[in-house]
C-alpha positions as CSV (number, residue, x, y, z in Angstrom):
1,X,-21.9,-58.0,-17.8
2,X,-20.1,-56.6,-14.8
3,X,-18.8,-53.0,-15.5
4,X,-14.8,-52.9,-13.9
5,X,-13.2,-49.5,-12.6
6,X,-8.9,-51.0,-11.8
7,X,-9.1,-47.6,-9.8
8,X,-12.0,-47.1,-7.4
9,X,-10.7,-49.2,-4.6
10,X,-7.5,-47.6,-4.6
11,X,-8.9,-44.0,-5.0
12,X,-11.2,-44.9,-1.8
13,X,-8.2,-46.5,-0.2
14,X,-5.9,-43.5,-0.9
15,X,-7.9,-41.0,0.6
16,X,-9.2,-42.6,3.7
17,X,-4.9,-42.3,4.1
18,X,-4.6,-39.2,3.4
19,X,-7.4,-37.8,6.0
20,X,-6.1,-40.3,8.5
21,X,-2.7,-38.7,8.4
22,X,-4.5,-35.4,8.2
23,X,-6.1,-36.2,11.6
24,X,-2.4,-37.1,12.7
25,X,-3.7,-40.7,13.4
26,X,-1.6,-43.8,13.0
27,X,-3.5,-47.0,11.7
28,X,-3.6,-48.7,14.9
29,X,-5.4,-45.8,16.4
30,X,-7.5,-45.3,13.3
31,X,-8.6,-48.7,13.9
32,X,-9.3,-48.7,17.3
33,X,-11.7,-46.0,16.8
34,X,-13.3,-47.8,14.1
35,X,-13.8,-50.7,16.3
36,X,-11.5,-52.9,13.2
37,X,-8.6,-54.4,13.2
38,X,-5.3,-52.6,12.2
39,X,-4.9,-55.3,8.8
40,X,-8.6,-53.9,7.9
41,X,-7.4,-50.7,7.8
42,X,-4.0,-51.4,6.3
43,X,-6.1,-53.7,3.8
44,X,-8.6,-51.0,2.7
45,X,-6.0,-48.6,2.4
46,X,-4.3,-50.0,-0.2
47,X,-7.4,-51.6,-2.1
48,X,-7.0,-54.6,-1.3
49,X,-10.2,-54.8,0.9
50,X,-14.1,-53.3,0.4
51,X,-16.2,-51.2,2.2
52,X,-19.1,-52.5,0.7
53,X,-21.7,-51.1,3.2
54,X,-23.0,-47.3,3.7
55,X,-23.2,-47.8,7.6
56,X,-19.3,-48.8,7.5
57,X,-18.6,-45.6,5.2
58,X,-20.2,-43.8,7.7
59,X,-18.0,-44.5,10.1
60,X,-15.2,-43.9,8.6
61,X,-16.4,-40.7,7.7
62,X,-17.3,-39.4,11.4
63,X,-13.9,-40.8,12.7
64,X,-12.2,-38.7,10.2
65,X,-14.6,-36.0,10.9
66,X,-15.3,-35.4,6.7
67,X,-18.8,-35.3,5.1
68,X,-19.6,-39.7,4.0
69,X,-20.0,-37.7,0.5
70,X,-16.2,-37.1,0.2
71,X,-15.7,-41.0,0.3
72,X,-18.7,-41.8,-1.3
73,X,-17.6,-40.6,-5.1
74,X,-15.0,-43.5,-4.6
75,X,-16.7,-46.4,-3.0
76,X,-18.6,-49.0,-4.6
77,X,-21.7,-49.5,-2.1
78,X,-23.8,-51.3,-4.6
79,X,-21.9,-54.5,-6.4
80,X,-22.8,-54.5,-10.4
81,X,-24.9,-57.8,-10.4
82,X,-24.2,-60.3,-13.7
83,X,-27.2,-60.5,-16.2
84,X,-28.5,-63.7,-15.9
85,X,-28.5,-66.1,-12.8
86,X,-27.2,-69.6,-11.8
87,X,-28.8,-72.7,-13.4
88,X,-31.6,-74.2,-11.5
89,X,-32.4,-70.8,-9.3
90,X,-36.1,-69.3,-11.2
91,X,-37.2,-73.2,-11.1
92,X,-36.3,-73.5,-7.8
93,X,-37.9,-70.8,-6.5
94,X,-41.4,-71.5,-9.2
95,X,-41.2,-74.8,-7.3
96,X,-41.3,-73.0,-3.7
97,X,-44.4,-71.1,-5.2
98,X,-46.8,-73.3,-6.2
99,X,-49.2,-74.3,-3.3
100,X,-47.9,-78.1,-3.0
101,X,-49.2,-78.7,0.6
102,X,-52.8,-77.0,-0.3
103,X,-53.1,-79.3,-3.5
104,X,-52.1,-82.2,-1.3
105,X,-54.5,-81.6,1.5
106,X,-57.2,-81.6,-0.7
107,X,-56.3,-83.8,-3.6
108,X,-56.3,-87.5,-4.0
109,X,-54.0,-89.4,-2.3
110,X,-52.0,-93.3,-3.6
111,X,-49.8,-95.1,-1.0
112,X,-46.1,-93.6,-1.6
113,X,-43.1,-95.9,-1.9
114,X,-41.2,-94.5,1.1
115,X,-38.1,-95.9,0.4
116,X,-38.1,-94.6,-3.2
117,X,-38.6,-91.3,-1.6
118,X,-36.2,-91.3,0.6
119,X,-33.6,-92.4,-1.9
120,X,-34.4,-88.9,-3.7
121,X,-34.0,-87.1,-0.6
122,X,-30.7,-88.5,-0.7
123,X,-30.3,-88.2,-4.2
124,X,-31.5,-84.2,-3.5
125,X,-28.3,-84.2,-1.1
126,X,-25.9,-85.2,-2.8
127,X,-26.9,-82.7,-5.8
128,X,-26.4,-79.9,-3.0
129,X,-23.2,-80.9,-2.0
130,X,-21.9,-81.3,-5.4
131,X,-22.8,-77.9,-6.7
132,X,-25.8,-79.6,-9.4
133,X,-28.0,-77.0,-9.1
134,X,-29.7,-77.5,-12.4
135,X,-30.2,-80.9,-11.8
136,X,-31.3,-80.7,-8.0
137,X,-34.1,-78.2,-9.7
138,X,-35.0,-80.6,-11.9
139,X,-35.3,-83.6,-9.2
140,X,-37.1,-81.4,-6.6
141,X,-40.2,-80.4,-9.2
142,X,-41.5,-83.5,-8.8
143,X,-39.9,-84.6,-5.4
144,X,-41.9,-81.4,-3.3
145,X,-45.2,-82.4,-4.6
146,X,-45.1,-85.9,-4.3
147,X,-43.8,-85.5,-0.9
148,X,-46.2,-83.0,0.2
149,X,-48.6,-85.6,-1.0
150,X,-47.1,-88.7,0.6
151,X,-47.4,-86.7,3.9
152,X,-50.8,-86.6,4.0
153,X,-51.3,-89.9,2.6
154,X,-51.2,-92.0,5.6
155,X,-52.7,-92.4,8.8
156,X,-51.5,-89.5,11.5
157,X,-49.3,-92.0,13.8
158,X,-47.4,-92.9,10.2
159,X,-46.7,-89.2,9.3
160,X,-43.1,-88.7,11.6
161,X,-40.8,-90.4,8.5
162,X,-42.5,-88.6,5.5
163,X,-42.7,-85.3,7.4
164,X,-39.0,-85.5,8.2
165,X,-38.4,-86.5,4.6
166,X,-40.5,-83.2,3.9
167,X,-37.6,-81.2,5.9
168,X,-34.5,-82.9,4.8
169,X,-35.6,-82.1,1.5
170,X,-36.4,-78.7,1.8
171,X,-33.2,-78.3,3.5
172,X,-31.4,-79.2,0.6
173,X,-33.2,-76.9,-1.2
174,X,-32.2,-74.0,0.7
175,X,-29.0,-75.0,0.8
176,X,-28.5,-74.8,-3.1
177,X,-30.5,-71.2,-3.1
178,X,-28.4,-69.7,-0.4
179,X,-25.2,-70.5,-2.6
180,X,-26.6,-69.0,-5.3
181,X,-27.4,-65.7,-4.2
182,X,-31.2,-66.3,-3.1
183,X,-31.8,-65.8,0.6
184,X,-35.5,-64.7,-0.3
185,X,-35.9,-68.2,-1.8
186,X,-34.0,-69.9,0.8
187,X,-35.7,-68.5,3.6
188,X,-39.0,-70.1,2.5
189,X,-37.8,-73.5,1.7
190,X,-36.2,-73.2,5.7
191,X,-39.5,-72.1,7.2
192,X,-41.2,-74.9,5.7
193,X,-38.5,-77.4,6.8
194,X,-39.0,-75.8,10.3
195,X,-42.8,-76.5,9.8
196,X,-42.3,-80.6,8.7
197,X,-39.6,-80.9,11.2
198,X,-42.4,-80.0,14.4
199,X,-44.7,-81.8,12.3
200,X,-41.6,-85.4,12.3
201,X,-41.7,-84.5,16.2
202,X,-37.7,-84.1,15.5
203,X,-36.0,-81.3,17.6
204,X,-32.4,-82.0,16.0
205,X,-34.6,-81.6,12.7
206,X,-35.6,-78.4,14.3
207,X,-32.5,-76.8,14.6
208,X,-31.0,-78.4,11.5
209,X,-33.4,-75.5,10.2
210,X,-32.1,-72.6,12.4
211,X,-28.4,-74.2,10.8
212,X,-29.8,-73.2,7.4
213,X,-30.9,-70.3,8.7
214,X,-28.3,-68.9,9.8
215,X,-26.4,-69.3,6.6
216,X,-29.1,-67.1,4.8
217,X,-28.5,-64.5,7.0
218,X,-24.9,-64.9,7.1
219,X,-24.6,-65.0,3.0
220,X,-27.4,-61.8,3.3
221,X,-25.1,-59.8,5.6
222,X,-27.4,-59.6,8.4
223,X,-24.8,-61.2,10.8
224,X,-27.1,-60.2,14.1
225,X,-29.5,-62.2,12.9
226,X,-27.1,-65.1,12.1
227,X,-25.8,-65.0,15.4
228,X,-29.2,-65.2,17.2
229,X,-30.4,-67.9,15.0
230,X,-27.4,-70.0,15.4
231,X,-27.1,-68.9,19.3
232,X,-30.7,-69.9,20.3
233,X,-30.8,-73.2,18.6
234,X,-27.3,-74.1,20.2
235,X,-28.0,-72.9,23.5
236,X,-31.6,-75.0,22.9
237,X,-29.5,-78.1,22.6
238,X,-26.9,-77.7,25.6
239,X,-29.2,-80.2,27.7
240,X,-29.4,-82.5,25.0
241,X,-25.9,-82.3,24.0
242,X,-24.6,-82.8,27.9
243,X,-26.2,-86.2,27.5
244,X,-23.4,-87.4,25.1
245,X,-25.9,-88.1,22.2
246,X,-23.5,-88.0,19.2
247,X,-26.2,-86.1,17.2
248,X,-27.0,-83.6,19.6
249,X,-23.3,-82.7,20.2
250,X,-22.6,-82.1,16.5
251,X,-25.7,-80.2,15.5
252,X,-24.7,-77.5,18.7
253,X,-21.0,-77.7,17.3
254,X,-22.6,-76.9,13.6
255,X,-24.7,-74.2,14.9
256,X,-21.1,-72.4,17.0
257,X,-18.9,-72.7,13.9
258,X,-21.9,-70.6,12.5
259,X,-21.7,-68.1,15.7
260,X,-18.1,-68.1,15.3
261,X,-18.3,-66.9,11.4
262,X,-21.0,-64.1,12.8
263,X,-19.2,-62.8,15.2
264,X,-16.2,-62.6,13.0
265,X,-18.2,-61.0,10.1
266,X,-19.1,-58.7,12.8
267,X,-15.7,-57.9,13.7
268,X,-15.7,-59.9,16.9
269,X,-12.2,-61.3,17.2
270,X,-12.6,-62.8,20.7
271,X,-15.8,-63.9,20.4
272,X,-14.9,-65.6,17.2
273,X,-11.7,-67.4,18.1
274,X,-13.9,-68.1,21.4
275,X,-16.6,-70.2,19.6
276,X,-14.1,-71.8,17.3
277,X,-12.3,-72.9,20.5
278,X,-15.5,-74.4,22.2
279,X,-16.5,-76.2,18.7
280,X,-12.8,-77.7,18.1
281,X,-13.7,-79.7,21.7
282,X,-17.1,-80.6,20.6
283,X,-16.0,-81.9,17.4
284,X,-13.1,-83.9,19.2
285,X,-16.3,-85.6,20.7
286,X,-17.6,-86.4,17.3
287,X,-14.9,-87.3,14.9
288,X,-14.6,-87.2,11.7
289,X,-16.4,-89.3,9.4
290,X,-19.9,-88.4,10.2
291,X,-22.4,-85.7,8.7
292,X,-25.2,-85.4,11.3
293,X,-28.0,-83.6,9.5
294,X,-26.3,-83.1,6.5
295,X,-23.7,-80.6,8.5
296,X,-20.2,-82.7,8.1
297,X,-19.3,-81.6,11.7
298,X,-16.5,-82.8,12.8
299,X,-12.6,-81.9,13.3
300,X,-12.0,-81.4,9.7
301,X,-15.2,-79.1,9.3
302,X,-13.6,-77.0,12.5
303,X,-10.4,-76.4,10.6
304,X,-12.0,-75.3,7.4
305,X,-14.1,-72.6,9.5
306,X,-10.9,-71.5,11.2
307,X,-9.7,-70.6,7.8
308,X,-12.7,-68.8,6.5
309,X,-12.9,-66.8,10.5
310,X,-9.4,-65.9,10.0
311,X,-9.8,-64.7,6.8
312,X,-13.3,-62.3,7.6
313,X,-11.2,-61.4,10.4
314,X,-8.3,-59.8,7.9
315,X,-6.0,-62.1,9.6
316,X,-5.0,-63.3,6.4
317,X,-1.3,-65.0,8.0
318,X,-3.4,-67.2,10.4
319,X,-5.7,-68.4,7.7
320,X,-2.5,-69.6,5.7
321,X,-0.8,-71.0,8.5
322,X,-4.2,-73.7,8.9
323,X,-4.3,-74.9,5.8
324,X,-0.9,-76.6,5.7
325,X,-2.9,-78.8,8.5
326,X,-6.1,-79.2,6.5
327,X,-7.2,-82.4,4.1
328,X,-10.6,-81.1,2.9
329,X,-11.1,-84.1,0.5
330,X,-12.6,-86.2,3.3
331,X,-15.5,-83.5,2.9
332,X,-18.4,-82.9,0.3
333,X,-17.5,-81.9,-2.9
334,X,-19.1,-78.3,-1.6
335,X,-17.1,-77.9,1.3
336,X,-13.9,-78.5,-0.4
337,X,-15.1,-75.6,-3.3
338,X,-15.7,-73.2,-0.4
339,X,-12.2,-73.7,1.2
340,X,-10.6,-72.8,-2.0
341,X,-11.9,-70.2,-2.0
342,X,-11.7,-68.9,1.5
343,X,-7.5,-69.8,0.6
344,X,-8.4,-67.6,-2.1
345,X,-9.7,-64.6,-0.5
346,X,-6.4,-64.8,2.5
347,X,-4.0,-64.8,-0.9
348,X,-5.7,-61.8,-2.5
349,X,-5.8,-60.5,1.0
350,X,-1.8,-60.5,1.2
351,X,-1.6,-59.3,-2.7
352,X,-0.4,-62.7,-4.0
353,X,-2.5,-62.8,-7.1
354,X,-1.1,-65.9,-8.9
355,X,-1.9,-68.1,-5.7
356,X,-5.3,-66.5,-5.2
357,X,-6.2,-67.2,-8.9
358,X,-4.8,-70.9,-9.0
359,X,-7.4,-71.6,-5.3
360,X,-9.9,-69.9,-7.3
361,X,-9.4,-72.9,-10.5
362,X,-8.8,-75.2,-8.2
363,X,-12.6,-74.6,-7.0
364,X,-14.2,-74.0,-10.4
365,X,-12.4,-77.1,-11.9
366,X,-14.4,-79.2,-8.5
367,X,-17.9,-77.9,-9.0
368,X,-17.7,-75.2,-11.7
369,X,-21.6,-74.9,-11.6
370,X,-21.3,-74.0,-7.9
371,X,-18.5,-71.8,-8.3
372,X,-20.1,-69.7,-11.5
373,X,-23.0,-69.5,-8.9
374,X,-21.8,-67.6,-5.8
375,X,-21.6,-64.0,-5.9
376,X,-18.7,-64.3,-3.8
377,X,-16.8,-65.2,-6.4
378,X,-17.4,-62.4,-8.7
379,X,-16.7,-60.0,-6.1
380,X,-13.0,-61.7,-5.6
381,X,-12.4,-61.8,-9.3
382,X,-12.9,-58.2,-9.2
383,X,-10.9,-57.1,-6.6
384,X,-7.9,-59.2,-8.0
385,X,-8.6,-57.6,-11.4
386,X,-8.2,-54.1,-9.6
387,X,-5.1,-55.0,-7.8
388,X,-3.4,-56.9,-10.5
389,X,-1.9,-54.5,-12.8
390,X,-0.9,-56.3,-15.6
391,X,-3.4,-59.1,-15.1
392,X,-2.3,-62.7,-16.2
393,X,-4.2,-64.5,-18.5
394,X,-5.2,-67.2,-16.5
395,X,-7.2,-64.0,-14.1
396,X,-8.4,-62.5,-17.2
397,X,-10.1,-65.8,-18.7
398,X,-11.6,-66.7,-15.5
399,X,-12.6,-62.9,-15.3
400,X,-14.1,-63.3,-18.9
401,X,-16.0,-66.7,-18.2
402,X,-17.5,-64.9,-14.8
403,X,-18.8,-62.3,-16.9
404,X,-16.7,-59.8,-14.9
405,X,-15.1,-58.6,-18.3
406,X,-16.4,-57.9,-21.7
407,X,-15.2,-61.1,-23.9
């Protein structure tokens, strides 16, 4: 179970203050020497917001000019991690383990029904997107051998569909493991997408990949690496894209609402509301309806991203303002889950506990497997526990069935 102080945010907050005004600075200023905005500061103080790495406790500490040792008593680097894990991730990643391709190369080989593979690739998908992570594990132990085997069933110059098959496939894989809190695991099932997709011939396939990618890294914190990732790939396509091809044009707009959530992660306000800018035009090119490479790209996609930038931003007003303009129903099942919960994080980011909790059902009640899943989620369930004195019950069930309280 997750152990719960309701007073070490605050403590932290409360004495970042106090040394601030100690060094006679005002939290604009404060902010501007931290490189933050003035809401992150204003949001830390009062425990609403984390500091939830050492480097950013560092510099907090040299701007204040006090040891990181007085502030470190009070912050919670390390996040208590839940015994157990999500349903689906240790037979997901004993699938990724077991030498498929090397079995395949060597064993004997049957004709493969292509289109009954290719239905389970969809089949694969639509598991993802709906959060059936137990399920999708089930479906792939079979799927990724028989696939790796189908690929080397045929002649060479018949290889292209069942290699991109091989990709797609592991691409949904890593999509499921990166929601659950397994970039490790993800990261393997992209590089061997990367690996079918050359194979298929497929450039888009290709940087489908550095898509998937780049949310590893994102949901692992390394948001440099995000941003190259993303930023290659999509500077890659620009000749492709200039063409008009549909598919090019939405796989670069994909990739630069994943720069944009980089570069906001990374406190990059401009360079954020720059990429989001530059993808709204791209998907006005694309429309909605479509879901190139399993991305759902398209104007809907843009405003859920502006939501979820706003909110890493601290710009908690803006977020709200977008959703009133939002229908995320015309988007997986996934999607929608995630935007409830980015609504989430701008309530609890503006103290408003009972509208942060209700988001946060809201999500569970469309893919509660999904939602039990994400770390995320704990993490927000916390902090509202530790700014919600007295807590309701609806925040103290949902804190009990996440494991973030004792029962």
């Amino acid at each position: 179970m997750w152990t719960l102080s309701t007073e070490y945010a605050k403590a932290l907050g409360k004495k970042i203050a106090f040394h601030r005004k100690r060094r006679g600075l005002s939290q604009k200023e404060f902010a501007q020497l931290l490189g933050r905005s003035e809401a992150w500061v204003s949001q830390v103080e009062r425990g609403v917001r984390r500091i939830d790495r050492m480097t950013v406790l560092e510099k907090v500490a040299e701007v204040l000019e006090i040891p990181v040792a007085e502030l470190a008593a009070e912050a919670p680097i390390v996040a208590a991690a839940a015994e157990g894990e999500a349903p689906g991730a240790s037979r997901l990643r004993l699938v990724l383990s077991a030498a498929h391709s090397l079995k395949a190369i060597l064993g004997p080989h049957s004709a493969p029904d292509v289109d009954a593979l290719r239905a389970e690739v969809e089949r694969a998908w639509s598991l993802a997107h709906a959060g059936g992570y137990a399920d999708l594990a089930e479906l792939l132990e079979e799927l990724v051998p028989s696939l790796e085997s189908a690929a080397r069933s045929v002649p060479e110059d018949q290889r292209a569909n069942l290699f991109r098959l091989l990709a797609r496939m592991y691409h949904a894989c890593s999509a499921a493991l990166s929601n659950m809190g397994e970039p490790e695991a993800a990261w393997i099932a992209i590089d061997r997408s990367v690996v079918a997709a050359e194979r298929a011939g497929d450039p888009l396939l290709m940087a489908a990949g550095e898509f998937r990618l780049s949310i590893v890294f994102l949901g692992a914190r390394h948001y440099e690496q995000a941003a190259r990732a993303s930023g290659s790939a999509a500077d890659a396509l620009h000749p492709l894209a200039a063409t008009g091809q549909v598919e090019a044009v939405a796989m670069r707009g994909a990739l630069t609402l994943q720069r944009a959530v980089a570069a906001a992660r990374a406190n990059q306000a401009e360079s954020a509301y720059e990429y989001l800018r530059e993808a709204r035009e791209m998907a006005a090119a694309v429309g909605d309806g479509r879901n190139d490479y399993n991305t759902e790209f398209g104007p809907t996609n843009v405003g859920l991203h502006e939501v979820a930038v706003a909110v890493d931003l601290g710009d908690a007003g803006i977020a709200l303002r977008a959703v009133n303009s939002i229908d995320p129903s015309v988007l997986s099942t996934e999607r929608q889950t995630r935007f409830h919960i980015d609504v989430a994080r701008a309530y609890t980011q503006r103290r408003q506990t009972d509208d942060a909790v209700a988001r946060l059902l809201t999500a569970r009640d469309l893919s509660p497997e999904m939602f039990r899943a994400m770390p995320m989620v704990k993490q927000l369930v916390t902090d509202l526990l530790t700014m919600s004195q007295p807590t309701s019950d609806q925040l103290r069930g949902l804190a009990r069935e996440l494991g973030v309280l004792e029962m």
